[in-house]
N, C-alpha and C positions, 0 to 999 in steps of 0.2 A: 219363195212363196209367190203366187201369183194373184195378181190384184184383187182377182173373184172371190179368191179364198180370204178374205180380210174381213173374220168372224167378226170384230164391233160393227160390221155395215149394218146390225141387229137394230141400232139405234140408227142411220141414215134414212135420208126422205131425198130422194130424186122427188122435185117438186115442179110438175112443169106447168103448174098453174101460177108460180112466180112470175116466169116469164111471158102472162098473158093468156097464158091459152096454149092448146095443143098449136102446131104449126104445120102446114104441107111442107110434103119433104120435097129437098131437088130429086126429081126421078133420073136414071140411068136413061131412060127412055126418051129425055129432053135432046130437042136437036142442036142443045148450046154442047150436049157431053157425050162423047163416045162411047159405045158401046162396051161395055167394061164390065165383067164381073166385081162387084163390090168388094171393097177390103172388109176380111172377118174384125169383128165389135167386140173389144173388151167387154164381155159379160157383168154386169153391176145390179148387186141383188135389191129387190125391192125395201125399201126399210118401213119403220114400223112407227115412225114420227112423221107428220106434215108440218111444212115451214106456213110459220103463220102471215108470209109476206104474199098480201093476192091469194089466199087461198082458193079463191074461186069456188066452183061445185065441187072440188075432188071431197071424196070422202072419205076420213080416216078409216087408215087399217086397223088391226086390232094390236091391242097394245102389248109390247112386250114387257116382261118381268123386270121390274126396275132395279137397276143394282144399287148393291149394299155397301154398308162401310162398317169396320170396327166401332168400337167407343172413340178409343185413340186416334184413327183415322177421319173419323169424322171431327172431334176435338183441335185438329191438324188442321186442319181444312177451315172449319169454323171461325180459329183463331187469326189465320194468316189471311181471310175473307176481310175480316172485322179489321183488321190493322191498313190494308189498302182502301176502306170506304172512309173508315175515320181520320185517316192521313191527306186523302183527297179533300174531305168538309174541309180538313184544317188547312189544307191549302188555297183553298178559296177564301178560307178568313183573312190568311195572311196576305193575299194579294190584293184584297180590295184593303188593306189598310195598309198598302205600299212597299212590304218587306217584299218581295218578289216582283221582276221587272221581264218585260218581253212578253209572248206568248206563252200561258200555262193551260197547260190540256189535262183534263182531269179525266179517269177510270172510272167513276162511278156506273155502277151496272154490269160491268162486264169483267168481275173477279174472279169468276167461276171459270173463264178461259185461262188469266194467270196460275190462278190457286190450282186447277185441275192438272195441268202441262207442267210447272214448274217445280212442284211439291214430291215429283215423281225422278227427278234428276241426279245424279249423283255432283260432286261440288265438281270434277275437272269437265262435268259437262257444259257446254256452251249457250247463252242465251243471247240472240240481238235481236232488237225491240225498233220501236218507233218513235217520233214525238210523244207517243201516249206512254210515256216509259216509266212512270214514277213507283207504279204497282208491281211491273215487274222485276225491278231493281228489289223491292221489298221482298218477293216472294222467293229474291234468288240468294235471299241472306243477307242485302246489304244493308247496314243498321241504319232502322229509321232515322238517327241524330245527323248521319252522313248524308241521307238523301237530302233531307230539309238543308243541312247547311248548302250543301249546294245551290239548291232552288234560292236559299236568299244572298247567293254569290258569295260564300266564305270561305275562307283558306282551310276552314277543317273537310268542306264540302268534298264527298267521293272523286272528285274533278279538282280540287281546291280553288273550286269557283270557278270556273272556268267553262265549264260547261254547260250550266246551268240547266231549267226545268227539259231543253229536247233532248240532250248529251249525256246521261248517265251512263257512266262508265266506271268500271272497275275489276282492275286485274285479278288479286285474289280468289272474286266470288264468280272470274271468267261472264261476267256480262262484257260483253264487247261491245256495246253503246248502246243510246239511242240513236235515230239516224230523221234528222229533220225533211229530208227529202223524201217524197215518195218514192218507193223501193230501193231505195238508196241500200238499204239493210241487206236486201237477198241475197247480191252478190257477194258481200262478208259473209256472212251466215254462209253460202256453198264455201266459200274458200275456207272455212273454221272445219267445214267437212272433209273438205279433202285433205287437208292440214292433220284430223282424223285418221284418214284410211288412211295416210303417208307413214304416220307413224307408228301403226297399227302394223299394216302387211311391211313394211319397209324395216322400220326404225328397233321392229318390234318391242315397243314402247307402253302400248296399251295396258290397262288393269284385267283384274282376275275375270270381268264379267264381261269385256268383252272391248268393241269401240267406243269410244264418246261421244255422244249425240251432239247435237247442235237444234235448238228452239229458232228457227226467224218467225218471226212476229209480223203482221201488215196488214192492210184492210183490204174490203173489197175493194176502194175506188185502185186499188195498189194492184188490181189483176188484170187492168188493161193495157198495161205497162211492161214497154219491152222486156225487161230484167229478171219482170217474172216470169215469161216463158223459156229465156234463155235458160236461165237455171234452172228452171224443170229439169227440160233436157238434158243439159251435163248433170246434173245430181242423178236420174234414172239411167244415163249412159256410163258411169263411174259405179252405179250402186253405192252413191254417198250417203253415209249416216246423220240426215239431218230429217226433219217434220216440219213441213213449211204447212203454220198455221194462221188461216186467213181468220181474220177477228173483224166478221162481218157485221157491223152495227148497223145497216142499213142505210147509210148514209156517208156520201163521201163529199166534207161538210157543206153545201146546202144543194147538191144533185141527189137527188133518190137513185139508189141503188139502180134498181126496174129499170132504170131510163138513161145509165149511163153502159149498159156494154149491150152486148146483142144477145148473151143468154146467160141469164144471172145464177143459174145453177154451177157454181164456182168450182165445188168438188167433181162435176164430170171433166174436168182441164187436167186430173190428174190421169186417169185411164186414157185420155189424148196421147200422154207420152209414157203410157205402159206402168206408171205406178199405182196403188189406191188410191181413188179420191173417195172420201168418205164427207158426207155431212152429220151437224149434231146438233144436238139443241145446245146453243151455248148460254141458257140460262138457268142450268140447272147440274153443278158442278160434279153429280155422282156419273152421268152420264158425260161429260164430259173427257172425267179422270179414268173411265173406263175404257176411252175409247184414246186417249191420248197414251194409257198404259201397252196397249199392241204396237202400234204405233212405235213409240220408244224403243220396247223390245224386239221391235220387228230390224229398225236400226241399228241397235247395239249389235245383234247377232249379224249384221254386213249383207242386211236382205235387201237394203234401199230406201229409196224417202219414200212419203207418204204427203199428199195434200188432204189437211183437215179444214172442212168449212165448220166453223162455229159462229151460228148465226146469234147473234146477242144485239145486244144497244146499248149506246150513252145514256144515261140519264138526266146529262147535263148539254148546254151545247159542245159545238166545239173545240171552243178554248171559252178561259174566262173573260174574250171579250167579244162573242158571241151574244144575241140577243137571244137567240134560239125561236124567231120567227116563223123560220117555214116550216116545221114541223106542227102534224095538227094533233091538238088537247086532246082527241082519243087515239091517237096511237102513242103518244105520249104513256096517255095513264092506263091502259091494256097492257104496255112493256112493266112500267113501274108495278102493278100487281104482279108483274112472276118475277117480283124480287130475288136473283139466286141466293141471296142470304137470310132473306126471309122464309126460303123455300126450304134450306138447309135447317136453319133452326128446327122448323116445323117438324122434318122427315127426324133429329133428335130427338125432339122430345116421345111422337108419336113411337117411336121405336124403341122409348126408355132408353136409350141410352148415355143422358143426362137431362137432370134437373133444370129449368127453369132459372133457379139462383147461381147453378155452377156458369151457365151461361152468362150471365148476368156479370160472374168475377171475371171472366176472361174479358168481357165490356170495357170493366170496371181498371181491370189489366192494362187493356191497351187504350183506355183515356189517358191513364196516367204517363207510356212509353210517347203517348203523340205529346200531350202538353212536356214532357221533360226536350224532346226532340226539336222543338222551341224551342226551347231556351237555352238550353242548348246551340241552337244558331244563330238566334239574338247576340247571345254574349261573347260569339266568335267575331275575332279578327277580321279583317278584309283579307285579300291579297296584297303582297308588298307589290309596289309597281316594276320592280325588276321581273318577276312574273311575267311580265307585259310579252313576251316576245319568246318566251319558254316553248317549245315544243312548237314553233313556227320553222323555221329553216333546220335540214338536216346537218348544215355547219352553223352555227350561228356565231361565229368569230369574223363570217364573213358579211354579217350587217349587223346584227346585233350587240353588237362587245367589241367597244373602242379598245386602242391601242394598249390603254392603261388596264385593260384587263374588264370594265367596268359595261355594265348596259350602256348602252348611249340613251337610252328612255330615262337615264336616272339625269341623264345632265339636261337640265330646265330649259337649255334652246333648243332643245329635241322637241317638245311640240309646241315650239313659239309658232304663234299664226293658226293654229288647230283648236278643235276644242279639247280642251282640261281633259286628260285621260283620268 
């Protein structure tokens, strides 16, 4: 399928009033460039949403028909929304009262990205994420009591502590990590793809519906950065099964978007290297899930990646020990009105498709999954300190494990002169 034809562009905004303003172009006709007939332009159809970053004069197009959801589906969506905002409050509670150490970066606002992408996956399909990874870990199945114990470093934790609030990882539920570095994630995420087609056209491995997708997660400040271009390129030169989803919150934390790359319309970086770049509103999870559903399916069937801009926001700083300063009180409270969960609710009820009180149990639901989730991690174990050196060397007999069999970290003159592990 070729990039033009990537029917969700319905919902995309080529926005080039983000970037300031129309721009002159370099002309053929400058005497810095030779005379050259132009290379033909990947075609990218007009969309029918404006990015509300700089909108400038442009003026919106006319709207298109907004998509729908079941009962069930939006009940899905609703609930797995509710469980990544209430889990993040609860983690700011717990970190300012000390159960959580290091930097914790919290999701709030931007669930509709998670909940839309992830909800749509099958389990051997692959997610890797970022520092902000706590929502997605939740969205990908892993039980909220596994995420918190980890955040509060305990041996039940999905990492058994070990990895704490940027590191979520878990085999089962095929999340292949958080990744604390900027773009650190992309180049896993390609290689979970090729890993994919290997076993697919090779191994012939694959399930009934086709390849396993792969989710990389990143933000904008994550698109200036070598790693991401490279792996464009190999993913659309392979036709690798992955959707590399930029979760644009406008801020890469305290640079403005605008003002850190030279054209912040992120989704045309995909037609640069022949895939779809698509933009979306990423605060508004129907259109999100719609356009992450092509997307997916465009992958599974071994058509190639896809770059999705999902333009959303924090609601919070950038970690919780952010003051959250440089952001001004009305772009703040402009994002916070298009609450995607408040938006969601709303489009339920107005659609009849649940009550008001049925809402209210699923609340009621997952207050009680976060507070048991607590306590859950309260009441857990530490790690033993033999732990201490586990999955550090790929022999570990050869510094870790004295002669006697035993860690050397268990024997007390091991960190004499250090501080207290």
């Amino acid at each position: 399928m070729a990039a033009a034809s990537f029917t969700a562009a319905k919902f995309l905004a080529p926005v080039a009033a983000r970037s300031g303003g129309d721009r002159a172009p370099l002309h053929a006709s400058s005497s810095l460039w030779p005379r050259t007939k132009p290379a033909p332009r990947l075609r990218t159809r007009k969309a029918l949403a404006v990015s509300d970053v700089l909108s400038g004069n442009k003026a919106a197009p006319a709207a298109a028909a907004h998509p729908s959801a079941t009962r069930d589906e939006a009940l899905e969506l609703y609930e797995d929304m509710v469980l990544g905002r209430f889990f993040e409050d609860m983690c700011a509670q717990m970190y300012y009262r000390g159960k959580m150490f290091g930097f914790v970066h919290l999701y709030n606002g931007q669930e509709a990205v998670s909940t839309g992408f992830i909800k749509l996956l099958n389990q051997a399909d692959c997610v890797v994420s970022t520092y902000r990874d706590h929502v997605h870990a939740l969205s990908k199945g892993v039980p909220p009591r596994s995420v918190m114990a980890e955040l509060f470093g305990k041996a039940t934790g999905c990492c058994r502590g070990q990895g704490g609030s940027m590191h979520m990882f878990s085999a089962p539920h095929n999340l292949l990590g958080g990744f604390a570095f900027i773009g650190e994630g992309i180049p896993v995420a390609t290689g979970a793809a090729f890993a994919a087609k290997y076993r697919h056209e090779v191994l012939k491995e694959s399930g009934p519906d086709g390849l396993d997708v792969t989710l990389a997660f990143f933000g904008d400040g994550t698109c200036n950065n070598g790693q991401f271009f490279e792996c464009l390129n190999m993913a659309q030169l392979w036709k690798l099964p992955i959707v590399f989803v930029v979760e644009n919150n406008l801020w890469a934390i305290g640079m403005s978007h605008v003002r850190a790359t030279s054209d912040p319309e992120i989704w045309k970086k995909g037609p640069a290297f022949g895939m779809p770049g698509v933009h979306v509103d990423g605060m508004d999870v129907l259109k999100v899930r719609e356009v992450a559903k092509e997307a997916i399916e465009r992958a599974r069937r071994g058509e190639g990646p896809t770059l999705v801009e999902c333009e959303t926001y924090r609601f919070r700083g950038h970690s919780l020990a952010d003051p959250d300063e440089l952001r001004k009180p009305d772009e703040k409270s402009h994002y916070a009105a298009r609450d995607p969960i408040a938006a969601l609710k709303k489009y339920i009820i107005e659609q009849n498709l649940a009550t008001e009180s049925e809402l209210k149990s699923i609340e009621k639901k997952i207050d009680d999954v976060v507070e048991e989730a607590v306590e859950f991690a309260d009441a857990s174990p530490l790690p033993p300190r033999s732990q201490l050196l586990e999955n550090v060397f790929s022999d570990p007999k050869g510094f870790g494990i004295g002669s006697d069999g035993k860690y050397r970290c268990e024997d007390p003159l091991f960190t004499q002169g250090t501080a207290q592990v």
